[in-house]
N, CA, C and O atoms as a Tripos MOL2 file, in Angstrom:
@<TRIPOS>MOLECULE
protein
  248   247    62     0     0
PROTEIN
NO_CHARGES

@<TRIPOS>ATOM
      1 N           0.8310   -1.1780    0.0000 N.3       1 UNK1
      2 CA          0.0000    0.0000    0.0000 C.3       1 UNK1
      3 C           0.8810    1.2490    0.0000 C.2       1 UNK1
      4 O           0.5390    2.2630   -0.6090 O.2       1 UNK1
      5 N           2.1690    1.1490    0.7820 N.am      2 UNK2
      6 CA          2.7740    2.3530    0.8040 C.3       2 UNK2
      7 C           3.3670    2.9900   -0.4560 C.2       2 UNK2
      8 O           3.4590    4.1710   -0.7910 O.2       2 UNK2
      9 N           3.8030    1.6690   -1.1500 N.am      3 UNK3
     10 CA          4.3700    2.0940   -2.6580 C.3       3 UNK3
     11 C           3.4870    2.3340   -3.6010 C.2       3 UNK3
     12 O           3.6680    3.0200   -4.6070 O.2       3 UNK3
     13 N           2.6720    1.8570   -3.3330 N.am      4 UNK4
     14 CA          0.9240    2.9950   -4.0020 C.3       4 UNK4
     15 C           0.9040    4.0950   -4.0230 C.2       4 UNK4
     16 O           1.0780    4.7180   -5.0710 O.2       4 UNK4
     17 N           0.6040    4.8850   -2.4320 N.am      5 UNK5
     18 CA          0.3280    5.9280   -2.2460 C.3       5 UNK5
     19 C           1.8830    6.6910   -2.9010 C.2       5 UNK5
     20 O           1.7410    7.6030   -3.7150 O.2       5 UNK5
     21 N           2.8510    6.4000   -2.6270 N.am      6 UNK6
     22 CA          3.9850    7.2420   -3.0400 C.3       6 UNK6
     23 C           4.0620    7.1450   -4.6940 C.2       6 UNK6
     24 O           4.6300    8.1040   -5.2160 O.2       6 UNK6
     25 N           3.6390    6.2610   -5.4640 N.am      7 UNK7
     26 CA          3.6130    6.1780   -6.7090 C.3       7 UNK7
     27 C           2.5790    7.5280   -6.9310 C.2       7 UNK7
     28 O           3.1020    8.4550   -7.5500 O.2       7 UNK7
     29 N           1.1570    7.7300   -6.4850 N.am      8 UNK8
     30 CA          0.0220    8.5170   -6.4990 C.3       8 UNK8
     31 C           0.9500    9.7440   -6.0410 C.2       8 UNK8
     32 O           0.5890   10.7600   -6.6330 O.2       8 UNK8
     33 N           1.8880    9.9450   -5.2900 N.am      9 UNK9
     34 CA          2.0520   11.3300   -4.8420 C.3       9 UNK9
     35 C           2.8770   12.0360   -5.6630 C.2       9 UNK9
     36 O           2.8440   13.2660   -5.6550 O.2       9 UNK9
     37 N           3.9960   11.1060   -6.7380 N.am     10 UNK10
     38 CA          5.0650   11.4500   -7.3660 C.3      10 UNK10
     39 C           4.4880   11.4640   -8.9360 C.2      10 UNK10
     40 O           4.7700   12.3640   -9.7270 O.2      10 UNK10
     41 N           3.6280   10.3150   -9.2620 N.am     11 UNK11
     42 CA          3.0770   10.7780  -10.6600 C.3      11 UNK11
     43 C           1.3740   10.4410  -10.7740 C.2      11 UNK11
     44 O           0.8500    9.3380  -10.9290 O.2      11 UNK11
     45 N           0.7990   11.6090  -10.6570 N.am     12 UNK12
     46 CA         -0.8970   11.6360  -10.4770 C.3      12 UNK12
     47 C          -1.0910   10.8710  -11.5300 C.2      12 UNK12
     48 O          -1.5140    9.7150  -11.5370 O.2      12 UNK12
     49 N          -0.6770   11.7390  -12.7000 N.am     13 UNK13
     50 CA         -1.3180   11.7110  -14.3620 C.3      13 UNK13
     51 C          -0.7830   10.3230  -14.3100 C.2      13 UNK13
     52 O          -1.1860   10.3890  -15.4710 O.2      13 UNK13
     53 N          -0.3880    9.3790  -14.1770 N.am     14 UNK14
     54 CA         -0.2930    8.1130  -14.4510 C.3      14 UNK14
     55 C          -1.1080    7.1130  -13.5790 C.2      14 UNK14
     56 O          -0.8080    5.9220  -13.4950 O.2      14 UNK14
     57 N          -2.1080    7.6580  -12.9690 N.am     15 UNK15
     58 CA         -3.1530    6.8940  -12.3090 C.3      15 UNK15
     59 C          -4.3060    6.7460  -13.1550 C.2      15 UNK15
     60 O          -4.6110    7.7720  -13.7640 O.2      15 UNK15
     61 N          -5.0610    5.6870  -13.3610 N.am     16 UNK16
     62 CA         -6.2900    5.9940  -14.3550 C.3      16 UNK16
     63 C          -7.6380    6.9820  -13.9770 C.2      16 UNK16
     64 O          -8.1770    7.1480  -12.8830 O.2      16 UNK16
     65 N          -7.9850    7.5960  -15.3710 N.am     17 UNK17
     66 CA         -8.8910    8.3120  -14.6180 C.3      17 UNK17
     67 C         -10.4130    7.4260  -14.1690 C.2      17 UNK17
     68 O         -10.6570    6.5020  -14.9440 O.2      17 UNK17
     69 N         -11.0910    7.5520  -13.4040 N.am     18 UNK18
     70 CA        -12.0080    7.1610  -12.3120 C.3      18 UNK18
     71 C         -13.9290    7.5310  -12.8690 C.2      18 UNK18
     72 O         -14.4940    7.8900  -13.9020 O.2      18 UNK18
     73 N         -14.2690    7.2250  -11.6700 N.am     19 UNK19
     74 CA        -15.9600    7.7710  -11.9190 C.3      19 UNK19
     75 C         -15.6650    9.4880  -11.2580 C.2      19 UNK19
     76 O         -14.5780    9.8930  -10.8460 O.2      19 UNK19
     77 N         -16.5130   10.0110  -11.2930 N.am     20 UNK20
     78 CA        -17.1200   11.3460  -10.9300 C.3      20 UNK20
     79 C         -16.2040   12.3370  -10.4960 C.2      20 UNK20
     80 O         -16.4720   13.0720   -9.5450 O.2      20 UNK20
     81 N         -14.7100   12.4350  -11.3810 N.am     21 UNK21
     82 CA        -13.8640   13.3400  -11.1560 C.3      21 UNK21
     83 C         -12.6570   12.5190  -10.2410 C.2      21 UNK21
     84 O         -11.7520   13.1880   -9.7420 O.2      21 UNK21
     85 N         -12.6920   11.3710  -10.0960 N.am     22 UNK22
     86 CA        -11.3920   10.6080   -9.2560 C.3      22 UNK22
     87 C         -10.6380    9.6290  -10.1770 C.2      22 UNK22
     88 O         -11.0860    9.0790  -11.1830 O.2      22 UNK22
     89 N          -9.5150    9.5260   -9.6860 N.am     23 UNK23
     90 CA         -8.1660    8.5070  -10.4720 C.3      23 UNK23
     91 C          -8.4380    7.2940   -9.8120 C.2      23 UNK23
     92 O          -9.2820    7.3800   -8.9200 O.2      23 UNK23
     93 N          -7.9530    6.2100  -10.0120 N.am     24 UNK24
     94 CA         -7.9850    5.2590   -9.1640 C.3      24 UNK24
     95 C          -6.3530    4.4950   -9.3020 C.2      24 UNK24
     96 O          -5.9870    4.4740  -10.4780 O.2      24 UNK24
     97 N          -5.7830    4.1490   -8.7510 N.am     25 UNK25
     98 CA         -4.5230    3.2580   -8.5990 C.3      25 UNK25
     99 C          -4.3660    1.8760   -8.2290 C.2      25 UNK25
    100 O          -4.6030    1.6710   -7.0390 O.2      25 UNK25
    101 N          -4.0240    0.8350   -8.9300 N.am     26 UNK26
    102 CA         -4.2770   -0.5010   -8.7630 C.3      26 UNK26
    103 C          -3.1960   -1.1890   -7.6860 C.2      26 UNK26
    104 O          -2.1120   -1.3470   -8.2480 O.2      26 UNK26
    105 N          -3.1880   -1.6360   -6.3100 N.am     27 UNK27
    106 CA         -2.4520   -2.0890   -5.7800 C.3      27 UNK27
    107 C          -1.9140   -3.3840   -6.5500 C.2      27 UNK27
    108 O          -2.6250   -4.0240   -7.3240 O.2      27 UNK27
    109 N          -0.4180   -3.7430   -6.2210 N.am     28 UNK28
    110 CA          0.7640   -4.7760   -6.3890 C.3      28 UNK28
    111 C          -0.0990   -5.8040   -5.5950 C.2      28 UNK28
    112 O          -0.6790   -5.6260   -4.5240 O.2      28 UNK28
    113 N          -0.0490   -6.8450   -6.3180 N.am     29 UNK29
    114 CA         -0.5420   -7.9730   -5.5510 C.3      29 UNK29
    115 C          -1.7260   -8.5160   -5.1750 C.2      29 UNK29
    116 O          -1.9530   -9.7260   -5.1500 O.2      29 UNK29
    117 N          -2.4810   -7.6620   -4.8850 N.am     30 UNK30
    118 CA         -3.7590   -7.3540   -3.8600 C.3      30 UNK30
    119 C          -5.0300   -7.2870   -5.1100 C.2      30 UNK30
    120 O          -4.8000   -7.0940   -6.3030 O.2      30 UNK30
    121 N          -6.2930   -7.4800   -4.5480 N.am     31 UNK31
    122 CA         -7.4220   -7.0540   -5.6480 C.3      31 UNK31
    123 C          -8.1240   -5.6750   -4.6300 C.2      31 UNK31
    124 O          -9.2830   -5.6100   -4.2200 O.2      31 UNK31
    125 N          -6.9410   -4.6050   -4.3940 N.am     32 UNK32
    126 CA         -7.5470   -3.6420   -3.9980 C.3      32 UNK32
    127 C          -6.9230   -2.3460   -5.2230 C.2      32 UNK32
    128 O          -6.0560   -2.5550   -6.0700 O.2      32 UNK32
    129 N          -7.4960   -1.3190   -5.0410 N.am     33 UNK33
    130 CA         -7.1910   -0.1100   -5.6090 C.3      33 UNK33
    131 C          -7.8410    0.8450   -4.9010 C.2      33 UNK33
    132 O          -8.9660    0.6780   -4.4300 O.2      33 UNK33
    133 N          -7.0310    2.0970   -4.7710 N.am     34 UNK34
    134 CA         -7.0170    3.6450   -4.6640 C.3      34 UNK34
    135 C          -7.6270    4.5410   -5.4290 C.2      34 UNK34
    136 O          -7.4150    4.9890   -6.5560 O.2      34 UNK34
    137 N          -8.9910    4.8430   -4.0210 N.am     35 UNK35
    138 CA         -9.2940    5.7810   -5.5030 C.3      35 UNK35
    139 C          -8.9870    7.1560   -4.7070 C.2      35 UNK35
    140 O          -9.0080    7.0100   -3.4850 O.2      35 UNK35
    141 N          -8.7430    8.2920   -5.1070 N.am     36 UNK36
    142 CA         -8.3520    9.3420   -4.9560 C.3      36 UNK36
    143 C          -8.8190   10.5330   -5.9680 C.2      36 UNK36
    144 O          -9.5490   10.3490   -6.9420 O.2      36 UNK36
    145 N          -8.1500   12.0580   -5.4820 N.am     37 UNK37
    146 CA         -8.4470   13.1310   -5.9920 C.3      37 UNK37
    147 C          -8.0620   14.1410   -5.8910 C.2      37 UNK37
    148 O          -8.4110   14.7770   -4.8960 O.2      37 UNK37
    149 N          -7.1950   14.7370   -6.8410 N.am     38 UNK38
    150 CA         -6.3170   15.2430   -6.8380 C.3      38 UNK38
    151 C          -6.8240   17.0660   -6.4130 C.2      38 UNK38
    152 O          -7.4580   17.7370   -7.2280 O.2      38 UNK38
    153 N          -6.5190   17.4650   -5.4190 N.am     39 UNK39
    154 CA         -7.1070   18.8810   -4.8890 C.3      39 UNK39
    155 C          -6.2180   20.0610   -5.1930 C.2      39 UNK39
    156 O          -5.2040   19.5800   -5.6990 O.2      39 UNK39
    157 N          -6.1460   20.9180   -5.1520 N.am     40 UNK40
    158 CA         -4.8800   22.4430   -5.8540 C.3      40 UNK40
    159 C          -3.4880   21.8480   -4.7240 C.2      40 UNK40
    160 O          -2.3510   21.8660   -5.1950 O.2      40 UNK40
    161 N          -3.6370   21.4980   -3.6990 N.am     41 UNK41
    162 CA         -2.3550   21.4360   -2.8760 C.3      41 UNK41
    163 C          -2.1860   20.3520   -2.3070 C.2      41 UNK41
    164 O          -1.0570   20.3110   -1.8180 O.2      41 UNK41
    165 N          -2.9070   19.2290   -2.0890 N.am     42 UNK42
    166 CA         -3.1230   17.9250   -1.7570 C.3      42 UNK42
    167 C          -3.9220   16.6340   -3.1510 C.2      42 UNK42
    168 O          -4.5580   16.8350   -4.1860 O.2      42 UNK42
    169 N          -3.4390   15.3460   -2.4310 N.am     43 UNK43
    170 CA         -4.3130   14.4720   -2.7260 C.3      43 UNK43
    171 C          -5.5680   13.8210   -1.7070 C.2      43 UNK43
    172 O          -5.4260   13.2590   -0.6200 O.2      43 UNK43
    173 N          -6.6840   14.0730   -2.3730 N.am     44 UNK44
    174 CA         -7.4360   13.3260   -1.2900 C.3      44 UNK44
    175 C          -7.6980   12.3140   -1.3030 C.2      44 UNK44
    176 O          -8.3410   12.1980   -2.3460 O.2      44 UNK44
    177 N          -7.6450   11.1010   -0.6920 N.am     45 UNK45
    178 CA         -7.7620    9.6690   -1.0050 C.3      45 UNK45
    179 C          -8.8860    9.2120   -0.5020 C.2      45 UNK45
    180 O          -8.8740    8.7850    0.6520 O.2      45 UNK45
    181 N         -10.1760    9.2090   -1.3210 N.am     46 UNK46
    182 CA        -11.3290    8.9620   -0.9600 C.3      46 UNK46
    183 C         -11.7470    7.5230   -0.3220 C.2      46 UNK46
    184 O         -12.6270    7.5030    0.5390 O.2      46 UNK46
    185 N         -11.0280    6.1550   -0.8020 N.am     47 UNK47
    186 CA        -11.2880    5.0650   -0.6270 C.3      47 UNK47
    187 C         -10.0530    4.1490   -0.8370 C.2      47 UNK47
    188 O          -9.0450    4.5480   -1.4200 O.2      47 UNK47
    189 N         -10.1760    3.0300   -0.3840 N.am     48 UNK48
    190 CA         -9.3680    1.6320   -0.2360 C.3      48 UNK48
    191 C         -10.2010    0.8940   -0.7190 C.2      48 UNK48
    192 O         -11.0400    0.8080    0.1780 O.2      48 UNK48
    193 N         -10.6550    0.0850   -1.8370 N.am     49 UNK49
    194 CA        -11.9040   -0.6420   -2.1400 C.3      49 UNK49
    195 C         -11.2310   -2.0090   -2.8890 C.2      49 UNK49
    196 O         -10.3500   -2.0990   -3.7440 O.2      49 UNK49
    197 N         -11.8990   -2.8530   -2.3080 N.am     50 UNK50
    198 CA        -11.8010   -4.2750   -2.8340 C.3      50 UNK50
    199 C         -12.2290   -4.1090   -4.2050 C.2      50 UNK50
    200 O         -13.2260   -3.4810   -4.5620 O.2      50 UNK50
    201 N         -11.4620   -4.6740   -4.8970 N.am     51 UNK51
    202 CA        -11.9180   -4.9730   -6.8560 C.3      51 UNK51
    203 C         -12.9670   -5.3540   -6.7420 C.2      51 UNK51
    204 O         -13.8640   -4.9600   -7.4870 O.2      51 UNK51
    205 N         -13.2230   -6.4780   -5.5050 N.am     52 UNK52
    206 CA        -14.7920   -7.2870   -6.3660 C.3      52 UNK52
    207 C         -15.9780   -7.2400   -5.4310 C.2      52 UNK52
    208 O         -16.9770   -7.9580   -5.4810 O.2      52 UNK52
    209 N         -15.7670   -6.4970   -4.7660 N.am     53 UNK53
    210 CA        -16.9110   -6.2210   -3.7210 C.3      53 UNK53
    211 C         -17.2750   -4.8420   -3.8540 C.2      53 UNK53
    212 O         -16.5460   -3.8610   -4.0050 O.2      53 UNK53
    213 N         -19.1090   -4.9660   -3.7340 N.am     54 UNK54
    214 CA        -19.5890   -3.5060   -3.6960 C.3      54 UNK54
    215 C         -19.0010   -2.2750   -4.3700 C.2      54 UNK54
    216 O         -18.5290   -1.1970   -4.0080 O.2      54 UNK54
    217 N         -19.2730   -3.0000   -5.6680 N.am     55 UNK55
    218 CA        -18.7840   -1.8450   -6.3720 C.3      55 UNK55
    219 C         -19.1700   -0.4850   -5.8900 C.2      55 UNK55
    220 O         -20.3110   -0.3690   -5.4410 O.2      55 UNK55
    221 N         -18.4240    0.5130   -5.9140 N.am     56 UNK56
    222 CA        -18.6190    2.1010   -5.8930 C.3      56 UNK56
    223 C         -19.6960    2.2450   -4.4910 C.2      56 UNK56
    224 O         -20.7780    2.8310   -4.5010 O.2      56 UNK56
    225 N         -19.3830    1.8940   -3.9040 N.am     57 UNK57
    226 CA        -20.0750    2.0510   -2.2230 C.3      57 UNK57
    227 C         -18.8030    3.0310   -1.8800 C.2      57 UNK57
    228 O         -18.3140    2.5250   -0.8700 O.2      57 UNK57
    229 N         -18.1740    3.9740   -2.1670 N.am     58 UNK58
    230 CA        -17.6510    4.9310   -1.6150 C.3      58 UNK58
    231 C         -18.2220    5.9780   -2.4480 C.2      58 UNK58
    232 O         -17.8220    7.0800   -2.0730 O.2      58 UNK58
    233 N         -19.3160    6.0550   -3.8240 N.am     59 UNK59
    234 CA        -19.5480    7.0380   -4.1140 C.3      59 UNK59
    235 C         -20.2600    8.2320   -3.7730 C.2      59 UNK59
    236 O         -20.4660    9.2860   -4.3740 O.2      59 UNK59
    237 N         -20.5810    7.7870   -2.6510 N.am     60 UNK60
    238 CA        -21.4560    8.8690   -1.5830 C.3      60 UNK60
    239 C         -20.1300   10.1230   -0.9830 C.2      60 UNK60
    240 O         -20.3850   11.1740   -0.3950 O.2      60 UNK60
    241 N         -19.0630    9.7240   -1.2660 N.am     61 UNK61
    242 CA        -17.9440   10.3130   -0.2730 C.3      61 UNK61
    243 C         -17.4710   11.5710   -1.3850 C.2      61 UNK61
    244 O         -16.8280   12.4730   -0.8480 O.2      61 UNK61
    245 N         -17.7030   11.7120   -2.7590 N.am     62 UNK62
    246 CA        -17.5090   12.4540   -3.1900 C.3      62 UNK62
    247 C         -17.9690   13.2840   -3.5000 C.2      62 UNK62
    248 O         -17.3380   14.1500   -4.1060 O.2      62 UNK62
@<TRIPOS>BOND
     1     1     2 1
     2     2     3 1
     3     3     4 2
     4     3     5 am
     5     5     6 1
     6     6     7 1
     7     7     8 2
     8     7     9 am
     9     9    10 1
    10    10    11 1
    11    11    12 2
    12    11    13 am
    13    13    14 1
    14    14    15 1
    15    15    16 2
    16    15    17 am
    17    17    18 1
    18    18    19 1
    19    19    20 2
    20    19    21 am
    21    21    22 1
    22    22    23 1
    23    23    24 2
    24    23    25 am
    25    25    26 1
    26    26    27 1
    27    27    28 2
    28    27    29 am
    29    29    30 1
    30    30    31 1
    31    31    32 2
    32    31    33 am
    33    33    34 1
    34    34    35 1
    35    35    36 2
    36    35    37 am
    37    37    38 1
    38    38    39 1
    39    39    40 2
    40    39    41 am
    41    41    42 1
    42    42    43 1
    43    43    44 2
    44    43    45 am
    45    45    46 1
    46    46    47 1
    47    47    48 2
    48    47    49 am
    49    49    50 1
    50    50    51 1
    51    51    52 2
    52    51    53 am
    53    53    54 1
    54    54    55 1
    55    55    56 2
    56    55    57 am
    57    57    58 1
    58    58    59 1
    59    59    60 2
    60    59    61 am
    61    61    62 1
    62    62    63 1
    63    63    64 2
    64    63    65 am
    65    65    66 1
    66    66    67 1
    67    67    68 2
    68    67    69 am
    69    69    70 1
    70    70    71 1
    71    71    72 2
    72    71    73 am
    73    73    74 1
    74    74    75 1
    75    75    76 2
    76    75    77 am
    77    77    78 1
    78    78    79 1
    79    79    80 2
    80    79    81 am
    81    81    82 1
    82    82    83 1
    83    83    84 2
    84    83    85 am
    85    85    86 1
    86    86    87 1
    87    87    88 2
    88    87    89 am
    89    89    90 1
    90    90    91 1
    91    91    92 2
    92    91    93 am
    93    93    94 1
    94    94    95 1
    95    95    96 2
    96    95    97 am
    97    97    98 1
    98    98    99 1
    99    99   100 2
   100    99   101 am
   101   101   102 1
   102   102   103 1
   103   103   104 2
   104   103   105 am
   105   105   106 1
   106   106   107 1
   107   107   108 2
   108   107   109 am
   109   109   110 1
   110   110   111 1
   111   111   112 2
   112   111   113 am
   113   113   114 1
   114   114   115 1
   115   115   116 2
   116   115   117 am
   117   117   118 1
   118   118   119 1
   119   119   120 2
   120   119   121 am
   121   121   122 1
   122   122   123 1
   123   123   124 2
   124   123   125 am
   125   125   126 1
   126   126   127 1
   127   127   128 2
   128   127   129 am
   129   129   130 1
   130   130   131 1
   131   131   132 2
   132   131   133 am
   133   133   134 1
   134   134   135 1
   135   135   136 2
   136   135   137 am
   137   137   138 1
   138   138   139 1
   139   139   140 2
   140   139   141 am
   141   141   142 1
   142   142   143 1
   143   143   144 2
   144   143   145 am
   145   145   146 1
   146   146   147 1
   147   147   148 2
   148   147   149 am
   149   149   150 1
   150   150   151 1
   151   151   152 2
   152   151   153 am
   153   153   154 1
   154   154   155 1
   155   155   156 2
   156   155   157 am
   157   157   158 1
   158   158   159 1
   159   159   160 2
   160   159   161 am
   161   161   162 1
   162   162   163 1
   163   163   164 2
   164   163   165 am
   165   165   166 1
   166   166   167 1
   167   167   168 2
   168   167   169 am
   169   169   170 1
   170   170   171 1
   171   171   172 2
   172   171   173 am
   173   173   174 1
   174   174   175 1
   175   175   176 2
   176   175   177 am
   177   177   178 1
   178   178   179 1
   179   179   180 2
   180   179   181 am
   181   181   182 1
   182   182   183 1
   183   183   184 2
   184   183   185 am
   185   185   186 1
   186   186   187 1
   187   187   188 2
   188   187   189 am
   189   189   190 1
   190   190   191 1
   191   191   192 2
   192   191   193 am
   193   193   194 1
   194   194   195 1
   195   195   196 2
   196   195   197 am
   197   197   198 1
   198   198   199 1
   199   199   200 2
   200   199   201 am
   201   201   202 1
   202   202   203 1
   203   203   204 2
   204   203   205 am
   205   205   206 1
   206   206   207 1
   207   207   208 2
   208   207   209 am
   209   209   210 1
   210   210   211 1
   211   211   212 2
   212   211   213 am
   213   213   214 1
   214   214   215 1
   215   215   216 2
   216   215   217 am
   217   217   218 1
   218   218   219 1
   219   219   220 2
   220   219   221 am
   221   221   222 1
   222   222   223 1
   223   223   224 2
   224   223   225 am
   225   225   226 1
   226   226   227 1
   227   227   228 2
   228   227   229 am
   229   229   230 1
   230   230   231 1
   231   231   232 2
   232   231   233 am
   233   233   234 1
   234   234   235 1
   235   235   236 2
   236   235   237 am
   237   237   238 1
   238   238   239 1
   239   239   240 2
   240   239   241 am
   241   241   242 1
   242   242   243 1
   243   243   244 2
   244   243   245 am
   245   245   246 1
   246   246   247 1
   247   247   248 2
@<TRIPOS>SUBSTRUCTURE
     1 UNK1         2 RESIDUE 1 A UNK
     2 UNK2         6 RESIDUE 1 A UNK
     3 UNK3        10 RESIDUE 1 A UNK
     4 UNK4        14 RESIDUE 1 A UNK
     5 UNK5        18 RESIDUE 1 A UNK
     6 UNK6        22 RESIDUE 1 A UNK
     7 UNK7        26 RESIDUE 1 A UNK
     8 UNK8        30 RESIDUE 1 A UNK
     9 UNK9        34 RESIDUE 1 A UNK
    10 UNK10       38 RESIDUE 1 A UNK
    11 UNK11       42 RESIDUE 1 A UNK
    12 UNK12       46 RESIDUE 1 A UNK
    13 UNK13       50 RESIDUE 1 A UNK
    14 UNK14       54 RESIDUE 1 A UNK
    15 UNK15       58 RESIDUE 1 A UNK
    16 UNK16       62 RESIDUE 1 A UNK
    17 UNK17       66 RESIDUE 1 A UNK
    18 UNK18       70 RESIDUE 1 A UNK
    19 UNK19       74 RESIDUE 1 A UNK
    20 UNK20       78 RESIDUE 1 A UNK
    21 UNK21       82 RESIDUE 1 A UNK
    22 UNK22       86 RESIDUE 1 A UNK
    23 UNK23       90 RESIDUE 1 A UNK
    24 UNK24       94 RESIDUE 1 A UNK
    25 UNK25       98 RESIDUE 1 A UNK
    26 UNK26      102 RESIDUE 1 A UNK
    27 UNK27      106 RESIDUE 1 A UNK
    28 UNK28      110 RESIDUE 1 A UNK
    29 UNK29      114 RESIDUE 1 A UNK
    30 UNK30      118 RESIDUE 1 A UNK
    31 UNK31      122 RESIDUE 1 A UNK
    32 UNK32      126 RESIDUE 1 A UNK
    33 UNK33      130 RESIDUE 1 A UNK
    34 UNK34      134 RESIDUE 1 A UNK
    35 UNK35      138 RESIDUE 1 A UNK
    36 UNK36      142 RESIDUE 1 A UNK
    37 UNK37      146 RESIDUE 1 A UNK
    38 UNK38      150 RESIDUE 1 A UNK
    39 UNK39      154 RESIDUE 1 A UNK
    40 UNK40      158 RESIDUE 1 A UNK
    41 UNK41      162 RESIDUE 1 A UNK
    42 UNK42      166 RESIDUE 1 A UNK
    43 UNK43      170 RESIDUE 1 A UNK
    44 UNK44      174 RESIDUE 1 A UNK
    45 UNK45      178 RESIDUE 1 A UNK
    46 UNK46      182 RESIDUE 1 A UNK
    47 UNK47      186 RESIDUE 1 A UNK
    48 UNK48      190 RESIDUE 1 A UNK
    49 UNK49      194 RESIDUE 1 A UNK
    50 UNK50      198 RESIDUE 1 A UNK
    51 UNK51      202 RESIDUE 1 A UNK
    52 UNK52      206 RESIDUE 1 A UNK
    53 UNK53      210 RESIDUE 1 A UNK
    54 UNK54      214 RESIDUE 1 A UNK
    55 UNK55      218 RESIDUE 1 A UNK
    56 UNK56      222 RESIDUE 1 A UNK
    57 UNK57      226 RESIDUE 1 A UNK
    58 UNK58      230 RESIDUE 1 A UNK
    59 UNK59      234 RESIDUE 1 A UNK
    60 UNK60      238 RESIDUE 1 A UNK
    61 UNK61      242 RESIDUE 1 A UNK
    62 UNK62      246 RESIDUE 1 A UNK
């Protein structure tokens, strides 16, 4: 997870783009991904979401 988030902090534009204005980042190994959003001075990292469960049950958060 950590080499995720530091991949997301060093190159955004190489995260895919997402639903409703967010990127998402595919974890090493894992069937999880990052979804996030990129703000003027931060990233906000909206969710940790399992690939195959409940899809988009974090879309309330955006």
């Amino acid at each position: 997870m950590r080499s995720a988030f530091e991949a997301i902090s060093h190159e955004v534009s190489a995260s895919v783009p997402y639903l409703a204005g967010t990127r998402r980042k595919l974890l090493d190994r894992y069937p999880y991904f990052v979804v996030f959003r990129e703000e003027s001075e931060a990233i906000q990292v909206i969710a940790v979401a399992h690939g195959r469960r409940l899809p988009g049950y974090w879309k309330n958060r955006v």
